[in-house]
N, C-alpha and C positions, 0 to 999 in steps of 0.2 A: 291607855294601854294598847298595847300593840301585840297582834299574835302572828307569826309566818311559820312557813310548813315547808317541809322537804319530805316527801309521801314516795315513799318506794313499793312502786307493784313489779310482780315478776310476771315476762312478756310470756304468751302463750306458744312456745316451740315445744319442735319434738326435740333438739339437740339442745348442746351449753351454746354460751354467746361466741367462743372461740377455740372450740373444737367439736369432734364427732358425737363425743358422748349424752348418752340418751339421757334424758329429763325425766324417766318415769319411775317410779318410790320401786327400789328395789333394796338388798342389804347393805349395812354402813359399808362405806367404802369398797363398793364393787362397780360403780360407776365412776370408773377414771380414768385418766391417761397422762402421762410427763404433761401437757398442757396447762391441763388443770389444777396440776400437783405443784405446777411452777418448774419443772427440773432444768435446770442447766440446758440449753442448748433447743428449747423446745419454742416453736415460734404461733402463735393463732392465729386464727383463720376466722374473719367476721360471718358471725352470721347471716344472711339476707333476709330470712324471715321476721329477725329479733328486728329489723332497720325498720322492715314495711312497718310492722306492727308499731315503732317507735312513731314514725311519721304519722299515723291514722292517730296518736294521744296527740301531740302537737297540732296536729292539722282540726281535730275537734276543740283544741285549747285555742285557736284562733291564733297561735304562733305565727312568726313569720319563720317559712322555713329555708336552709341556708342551701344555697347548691354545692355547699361542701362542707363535709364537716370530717373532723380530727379527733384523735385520742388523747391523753396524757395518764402519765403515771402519778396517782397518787403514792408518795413514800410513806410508811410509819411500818413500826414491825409492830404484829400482833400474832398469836401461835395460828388463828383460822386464817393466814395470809402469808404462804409458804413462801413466796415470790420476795416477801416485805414491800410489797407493792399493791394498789390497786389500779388496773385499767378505768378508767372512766373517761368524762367530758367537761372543759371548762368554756375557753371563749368559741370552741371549736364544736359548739353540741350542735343537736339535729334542730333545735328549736326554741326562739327567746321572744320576748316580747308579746306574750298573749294575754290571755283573761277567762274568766268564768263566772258567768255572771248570776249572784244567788238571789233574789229577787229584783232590787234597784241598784242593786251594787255591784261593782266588778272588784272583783280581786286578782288584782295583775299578780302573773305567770311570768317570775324572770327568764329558766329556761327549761325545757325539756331535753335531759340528757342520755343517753343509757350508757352503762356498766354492769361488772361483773360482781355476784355476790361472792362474799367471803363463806370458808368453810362455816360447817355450826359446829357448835361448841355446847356440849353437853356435861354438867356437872353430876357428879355420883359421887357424895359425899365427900371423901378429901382428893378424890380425883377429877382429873378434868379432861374428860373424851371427846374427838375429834371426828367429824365426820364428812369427808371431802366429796360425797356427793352432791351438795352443796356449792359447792365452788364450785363458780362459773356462769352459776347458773344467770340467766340474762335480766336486768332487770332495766327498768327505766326509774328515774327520779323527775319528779317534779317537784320542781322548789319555788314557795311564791312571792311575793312582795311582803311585808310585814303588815297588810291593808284589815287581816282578820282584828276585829276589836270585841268579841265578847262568847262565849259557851254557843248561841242558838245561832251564831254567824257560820263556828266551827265546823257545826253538827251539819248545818246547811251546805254548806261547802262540801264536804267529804259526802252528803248524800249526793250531790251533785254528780260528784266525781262517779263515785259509783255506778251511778244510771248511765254515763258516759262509758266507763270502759267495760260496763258488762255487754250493750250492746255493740262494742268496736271487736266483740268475743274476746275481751280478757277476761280470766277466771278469777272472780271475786270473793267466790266461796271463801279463800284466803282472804285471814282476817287483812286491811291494809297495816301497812307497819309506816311509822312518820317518826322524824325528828320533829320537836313541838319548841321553836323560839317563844319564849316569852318574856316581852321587859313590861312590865309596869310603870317604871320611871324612863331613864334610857337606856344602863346595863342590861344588854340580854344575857338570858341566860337558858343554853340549849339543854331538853330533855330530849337523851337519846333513846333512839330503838323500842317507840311505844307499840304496842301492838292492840288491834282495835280501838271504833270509836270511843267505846266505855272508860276504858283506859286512858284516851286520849283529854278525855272532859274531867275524868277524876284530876290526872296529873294538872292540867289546867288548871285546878279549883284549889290545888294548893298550892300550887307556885303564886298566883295570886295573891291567895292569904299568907303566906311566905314572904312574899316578896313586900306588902305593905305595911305588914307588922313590924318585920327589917327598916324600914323606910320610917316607919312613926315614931323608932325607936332610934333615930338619927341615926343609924349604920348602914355602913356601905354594901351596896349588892354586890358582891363577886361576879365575874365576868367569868363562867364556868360553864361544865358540860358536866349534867347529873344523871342520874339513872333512876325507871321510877318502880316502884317497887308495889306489886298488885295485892299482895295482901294485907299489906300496912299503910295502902292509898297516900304514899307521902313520895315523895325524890329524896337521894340523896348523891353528894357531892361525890363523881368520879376522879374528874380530873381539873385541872385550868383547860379552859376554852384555848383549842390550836388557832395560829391564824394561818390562813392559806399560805404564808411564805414556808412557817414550818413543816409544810406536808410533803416542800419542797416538791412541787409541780415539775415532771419534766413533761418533753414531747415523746410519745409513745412511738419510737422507732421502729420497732418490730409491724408499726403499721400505716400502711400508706393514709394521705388524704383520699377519701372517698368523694364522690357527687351522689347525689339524691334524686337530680333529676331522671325523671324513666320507673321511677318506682312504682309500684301498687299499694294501694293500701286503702281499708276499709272507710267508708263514711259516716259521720257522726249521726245518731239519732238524742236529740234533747228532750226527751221526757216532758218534761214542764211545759217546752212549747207546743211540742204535741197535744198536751192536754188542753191548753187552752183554745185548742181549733178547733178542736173535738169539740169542748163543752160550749161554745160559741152559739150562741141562738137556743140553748139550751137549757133546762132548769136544774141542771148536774153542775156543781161545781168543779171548774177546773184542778184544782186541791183533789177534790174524790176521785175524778180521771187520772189525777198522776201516780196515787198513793195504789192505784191496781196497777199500772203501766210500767214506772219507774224500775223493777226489776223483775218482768215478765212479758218478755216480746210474745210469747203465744195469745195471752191478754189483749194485748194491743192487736194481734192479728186478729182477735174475734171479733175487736169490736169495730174493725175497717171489714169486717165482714158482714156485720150484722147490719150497722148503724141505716143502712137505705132501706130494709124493711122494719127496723125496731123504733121505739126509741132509748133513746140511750138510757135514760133512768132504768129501764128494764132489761138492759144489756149488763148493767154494773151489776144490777142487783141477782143476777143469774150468775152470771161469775162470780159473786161473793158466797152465794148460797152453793153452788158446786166445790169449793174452795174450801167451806165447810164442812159438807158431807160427803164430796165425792171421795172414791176410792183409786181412781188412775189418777196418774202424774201427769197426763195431758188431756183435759179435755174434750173429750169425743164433739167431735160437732154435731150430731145430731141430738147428744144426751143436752148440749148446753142450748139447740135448736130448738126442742119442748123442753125446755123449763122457761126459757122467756116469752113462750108460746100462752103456757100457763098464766104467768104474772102477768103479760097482758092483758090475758082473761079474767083480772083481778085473784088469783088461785094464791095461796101462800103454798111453798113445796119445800112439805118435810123431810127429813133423810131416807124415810118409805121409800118416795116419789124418787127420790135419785135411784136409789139402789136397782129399784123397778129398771128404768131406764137404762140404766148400764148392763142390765143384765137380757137387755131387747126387751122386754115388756110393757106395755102400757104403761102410763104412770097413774092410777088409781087415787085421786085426791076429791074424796066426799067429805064435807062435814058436816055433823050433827046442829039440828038447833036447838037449844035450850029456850024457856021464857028468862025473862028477864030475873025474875024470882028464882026458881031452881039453877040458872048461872052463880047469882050471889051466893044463895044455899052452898052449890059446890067449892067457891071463893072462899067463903069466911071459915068450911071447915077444911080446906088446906089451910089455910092461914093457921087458924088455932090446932091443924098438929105439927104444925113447925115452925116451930118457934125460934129455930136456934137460924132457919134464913130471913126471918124478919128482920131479926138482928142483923145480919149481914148485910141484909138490905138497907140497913137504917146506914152504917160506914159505906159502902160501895153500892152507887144507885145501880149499878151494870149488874149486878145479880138480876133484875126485876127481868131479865130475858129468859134465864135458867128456870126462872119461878114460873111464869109465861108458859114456855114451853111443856114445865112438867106438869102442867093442868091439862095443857090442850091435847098434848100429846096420847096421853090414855087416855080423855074422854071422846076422841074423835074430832075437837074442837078446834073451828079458828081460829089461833092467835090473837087477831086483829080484833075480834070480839071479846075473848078473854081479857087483852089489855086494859081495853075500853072500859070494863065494869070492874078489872083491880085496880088501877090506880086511883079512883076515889077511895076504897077501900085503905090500900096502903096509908096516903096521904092523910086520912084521920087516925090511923094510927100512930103517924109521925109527930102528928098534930098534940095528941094525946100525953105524949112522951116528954 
């Protein structure tokens, strides 16, 4: 099986890729001008910022990048493509021959190109509305080699990706949107215009079983472009697969050859390898350092902030516990400065203790001790008045944290003690069952 991607993100500008017009959500169609609209006689104007920005994805994708590159007119009519044209890049892109590599594997990057997105196109029951703010907007495409071969390759890849262009500041908030080639035998067969990962793994997962069912049943795979459909998680057949003669490629006159060299453009940070520096000599798994980092530079700035007085198991575990209960969107340094203050002191700190601390306060973290005996006592009669989290606990062992805390939490109690004298408790009742 063979999986390749053509993964379109829109580049972070304040304008379109080939004119004035502003990129910011205002009413349909009030963002426009003959450029964008296509009109007769109207000629564009490249962006420089959509190029840097292009160059910093290539130049992280380990492309070799070109000292010149060109446009061409994609041909076909479609109503979101007033022109019957798209601007884009073929032999002429900013960037070919790279990779990204998801654990032991590379999956070669044939090119990094950018172009212009087409209008969107909004259905209202037997109408079909058009909204040309939209057009132009800048995007890049990254198209790879067909090297992905299975769902956890896919999923890896596109996280990858992500950790890359969040930190080069593209806005990944937006779901990414991919064309997803899939052959299982040798006919591919393109699912267009997928939007998010989810979507991406669904349509995957039937075109698979699609595609081998077809195959066991000695019939031919059409050589197609389908479309996938989110609520009935299945493709269906749009048209025959174009070949690039059909799209009829010309050279995009209205615009010169450009150079590259002299450009700016941001530098790549890899998550993953970060991590593993980080957790190096350490008893933090590289894996738990990336799964904070990978889509949160402030994270990462805490913990090249912390890490020479901390150690790092208590720097994760503060940022996972602020993350939990804190209430700002960034971090205070000194709220996140005593709380791993605490945990070094062996302290567990409840969403009390935050609250305290953001609010300038002491953090006030005492707890009660039980004997051994009145612990159990107060165990077994939460246990036996709730009955209906037992159960839940019996399918999902990740409840046993919810249960944990709503012991300790009214009685003053540490966790870490409370755990200790329920899970035998639990475990005979599982036993029992």
């Amino acid at each position: 099986m063979k999986i390749g991607l053509e993964v379109h993100v829109a580049l972070p500008t304040k304008t379109k890729l080939f004119c004035s017009c502003s990129m910011e959500a205002a009413e349909p169609n009030s963002c426009i001008c003959p450029i964008c609209m296509g009109f007769p006689g109207s000629k564009p104007m490249l962006n420089k910022a959509a190029v840097e920005s292009a160059l910093g994805i290539a130049n992280a994708l380990h492309c070799s990048i070109k000292k010149e590159m060109s446009f061409v007119r994609k041909v076909y009519f479609y109503p979101d493509l007033p022109k019957s044209y798209q601007i884009t890049q073929m032999e002429g892109s900013i960037g070919s021959g790279g990779y990204l590599e998801i654990g032991d594997k590379r999956v070669r990057i044939r090119r990094v190109q950018i172009e212009e997105d087409p209008a969107q196109l909004i259905r209202d029951g037997a109408l079909t509305l058009i909204d040309f703010n939209r057009s132009g907007t800048p995007l890049v495409e990254i198209v790879t080699e067909p090297d992905i071969s299975s769902e956890e390759e896919m999923r890896s890849f596109i996280g990858s990706l992500r950790s890359i262009l969040y930190y080069l500041g593209v806005d990944i908030n937006k779901e990414i949107k991919a064309d997803v080639n899939i052959s299982v035998a040798e006919t591919r067969v393109e699912v267009k215009n997928v939007t998010g990962i989810k979507s991406m793994i669904e349509s995957l997962r039937f075109e698979i079983e699609r595609q081998t069912e077809a195959i066991r049943n000695g019939e031919e795979i059409a050589k197609e472009t389908r479309g996938y459909n989110e609520k009935a998680r299945s493709t269906q057949t749009l048209r025959e697969k174009e070949s690039d003669e059909e799209y009829g490629y010309i050279f995009e006159s209205d615009l010169t050859v450009f150079g590259t060299e002299g450009l700016k453009f941001n530098l790549p940070v890899y998550a993953n390898e970060v991590a593993k520096e980080l957790a190096k000599g350490t008893d933090v798994s590289s894996r738990t350092v990336s799964e904070i980092i990978m889509l949160d530079r402030d994270s990462l700035a805490q913990i090249n902030r912390l890490r020479g007085r901390h150690g790092l198991r208590s720097i994760i575990h503060g940022i996972e516990r602020y993350k939990k209960y804190g209430s700002m969107e960034r971090m205070p340094d000194r709220v996140l400065d005593s709380i791993v203050l605490l945990i070094d002191n062996g302290k567990e700190v409840p969403k009390e203790a935050i609250t305290d601390l953001e609010s300038g306060k002491d953090a006030k973290v005492e707890y009660s001790e039980l004997s051994e005996e009145q612990l159990d006592k107060l165990i077994n009669e939460y246990v036996a008045g709730n009955p209906e989290l037992i159960n839940e606990y019996m399918k999902q062992p990740k409840t046993v944290n919810f249960i944990i805390e709503n012991i300790a939490r009214p009685n003053g109690l540490h966790p870490k003690v409370v755990a200790r004298r329920l899970m035998p408790i639990l475990n005979r009742i599982a036993e029992s069952r």
